[in-house]
N, C-alpha and C positions, 0 to 999 in steps of 0.2 A: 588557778593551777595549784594540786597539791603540791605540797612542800618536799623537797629534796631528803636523801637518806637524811635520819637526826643522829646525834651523838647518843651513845649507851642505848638503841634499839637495835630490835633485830626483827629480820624481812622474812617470813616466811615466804618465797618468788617462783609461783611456777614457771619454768624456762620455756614450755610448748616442749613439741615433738622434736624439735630440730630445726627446721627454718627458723632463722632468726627471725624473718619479715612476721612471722606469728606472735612473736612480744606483743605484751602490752604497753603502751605508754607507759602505764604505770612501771613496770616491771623495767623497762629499759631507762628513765629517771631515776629508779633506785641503781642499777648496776653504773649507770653512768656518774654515781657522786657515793657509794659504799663507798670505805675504808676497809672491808675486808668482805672478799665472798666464795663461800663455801661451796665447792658445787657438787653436784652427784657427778658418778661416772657417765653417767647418758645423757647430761649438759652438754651439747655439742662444741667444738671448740669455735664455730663465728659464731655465738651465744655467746660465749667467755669472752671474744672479739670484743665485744661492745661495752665489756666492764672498764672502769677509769685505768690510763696507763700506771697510776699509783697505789692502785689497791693491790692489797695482800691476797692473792688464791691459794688456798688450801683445798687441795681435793679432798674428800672426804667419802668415796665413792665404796660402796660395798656389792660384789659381781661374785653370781653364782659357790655364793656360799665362802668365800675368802675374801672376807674383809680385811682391809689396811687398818682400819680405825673400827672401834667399838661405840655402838650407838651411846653408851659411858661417854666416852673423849667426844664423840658431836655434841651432845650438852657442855660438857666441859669446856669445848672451844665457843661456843656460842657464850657462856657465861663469862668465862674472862675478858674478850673482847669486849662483850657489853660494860663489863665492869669497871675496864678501862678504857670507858667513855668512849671505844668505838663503835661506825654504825656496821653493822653486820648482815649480809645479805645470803642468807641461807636459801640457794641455787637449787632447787628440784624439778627434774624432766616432767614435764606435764603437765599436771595441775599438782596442786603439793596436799592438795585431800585427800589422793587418789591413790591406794597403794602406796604411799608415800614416807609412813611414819612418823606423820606429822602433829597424830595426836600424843607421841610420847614427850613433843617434842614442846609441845605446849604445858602440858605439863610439866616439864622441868622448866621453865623460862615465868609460868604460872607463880612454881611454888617458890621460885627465885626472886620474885616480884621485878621480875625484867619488861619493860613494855616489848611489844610486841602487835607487829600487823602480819596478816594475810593477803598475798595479793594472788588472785588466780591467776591458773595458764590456761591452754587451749588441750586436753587430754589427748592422750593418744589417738583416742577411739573417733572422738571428732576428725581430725584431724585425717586418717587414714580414710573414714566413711569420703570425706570430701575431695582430696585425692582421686579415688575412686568413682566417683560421681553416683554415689549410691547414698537413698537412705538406711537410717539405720530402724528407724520404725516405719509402720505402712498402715493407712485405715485397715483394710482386709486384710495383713499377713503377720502381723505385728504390733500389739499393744503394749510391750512389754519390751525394757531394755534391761539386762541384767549384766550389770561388771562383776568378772570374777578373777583371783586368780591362784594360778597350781603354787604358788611359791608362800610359804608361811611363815611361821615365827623361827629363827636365829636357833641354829643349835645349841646346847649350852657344849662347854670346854671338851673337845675331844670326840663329841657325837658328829654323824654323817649329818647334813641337812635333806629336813625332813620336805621332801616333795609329794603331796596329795595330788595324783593326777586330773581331779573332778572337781569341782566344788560339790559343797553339800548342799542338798536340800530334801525336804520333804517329800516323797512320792514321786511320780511322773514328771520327768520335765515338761511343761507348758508349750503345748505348739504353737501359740500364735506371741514367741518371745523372740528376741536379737538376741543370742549370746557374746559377749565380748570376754576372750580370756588374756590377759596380762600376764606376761612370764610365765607363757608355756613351759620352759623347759626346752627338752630336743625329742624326747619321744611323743610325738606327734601322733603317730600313728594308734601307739598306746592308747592315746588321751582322748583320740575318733572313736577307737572301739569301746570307749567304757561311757562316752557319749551317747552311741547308737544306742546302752544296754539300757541306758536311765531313760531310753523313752525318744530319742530324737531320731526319725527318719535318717534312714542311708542317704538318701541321695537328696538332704538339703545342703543347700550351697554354703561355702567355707571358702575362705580367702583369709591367707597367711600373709599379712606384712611385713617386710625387714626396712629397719631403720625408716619408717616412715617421714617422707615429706625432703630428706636429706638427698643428697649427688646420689646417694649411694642404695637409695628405695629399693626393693626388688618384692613383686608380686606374684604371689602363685595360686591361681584362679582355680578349685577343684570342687568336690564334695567331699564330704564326710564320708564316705567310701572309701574314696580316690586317694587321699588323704595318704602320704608319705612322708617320711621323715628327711631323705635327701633332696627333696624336691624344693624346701624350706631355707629362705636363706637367713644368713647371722643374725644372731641376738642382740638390740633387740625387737622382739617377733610378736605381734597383736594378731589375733584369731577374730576373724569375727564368722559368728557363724548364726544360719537363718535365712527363711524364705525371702526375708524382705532384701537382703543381700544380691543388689544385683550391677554387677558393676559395669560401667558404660566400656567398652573395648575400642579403644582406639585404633584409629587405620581404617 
């Protein structure tokens, strides 16, 4: 059995989607014996449930563009902690690869000479496909899986944050791919139509996730057409969009 959190480390811990029961051993031996753990905003709270009654939580969550703390002060707390020899479980929804900002975060704990593990979570996108009972690639429909998302780099002091409704890429979108988009956003509809323009069929299938896996899941089964913004529940919302999308309907 590996060894419990260590003094003056820090856990990079993907949390999963929201069910707890998606931990990983590993992941729930570290929250169970940290000294201190940082979580995002979309760490669910029976995720945080299962961290020691005597660790230190500091949220450290950044939502639709107003952040509490500066990705600055998350190294900063990550570093004194370690410094003073506590162990640190730095808490990220999903996987912590993923969207996550995890490479900044290495980097500073890197050039700090702070040790330092990865432990992975289960991604949103897993996570929602299965849910769903659908795959996300298909021999014939789907050879391709592509994570994207509309939400980018940190305004600096004073500027609006900057949302790309697309991701980029070269030419045509690829018809035989999964697209998965991570923080949408709320214009949906927007983000259908400049989908359709780069090359993707109207009427390939798209299914909107809210809070995936948690009480509080809600699904909305449509196409890229069909595709509406009120129809979409809270943030946060995974897109998966593509032929191989097919999801089992219950009843």
């Amino acid at each position: 059995m590996r060894p419990s959190a260590q003094p003056g480390t820090v856990y990079l811990v993907g949390a999963g989607p929201g069910d707890p029961e998606l931990l990983t051993l590993r992941a729930l031996r570290l929250l169970q014996t940290a000294d201190v753990v940082l979580p995002d905003d979309l760490v669910s709270d029976e995720v945080l449930a299962m961290a020691s009654p005597t660790a230190l939580i500091v949220p450290v969550g950044k939502r639709c563009g107003q952040p509490r703390i500066t990705q600055a002060g998350i190294h900063a707390l990550l570093l004194e902690h370690a410094r003073a020899g506590r162990s640190v479980v730095r808490l990220k929804s999903g996987d912590p690869l993923v969207f996550g900002r995890a490479g900044e975060e290495i980097a500073a704990l890197t050039e700090a000479q702070i040790p330092f593990e990865i432990v992975p979570g289960i991604s949103a996108a897993f996570a929602a496909a299965a849910a769903l009972k659908t795959p996300l690639t298909d021999r014939s429909t789907a050879s391709k899986l592509i994570f994207a998302t509309a939400h980018h780099a940190a305004p600096q002091p004073g500027q609006p944050l900057r949302l790309d409704l697309t991701p980029k890429w070269e030419g045509t979108f690829p018809s035989d791919a999964t697209l998965v988009v991570y923080m949408p956003g709320r214009r949906f509809r927007a983000l259908a139509d400049e989908l359709i323009a780069s090359g993707i069929d109207a009427a390939t299938p798209c299914v909107a996730v809210s809070k995936a896996t948690t009480s509080h899941e809600r699904v909305h089964i449509t196409t890229l057409a069909a595709l509406e913004d009120e129809a979409v529940g809270p943030a946060p919302v995974l897109l998966l969009i593509g032929d191989a999308i097919q999801p089992v309907r219950e009843g």
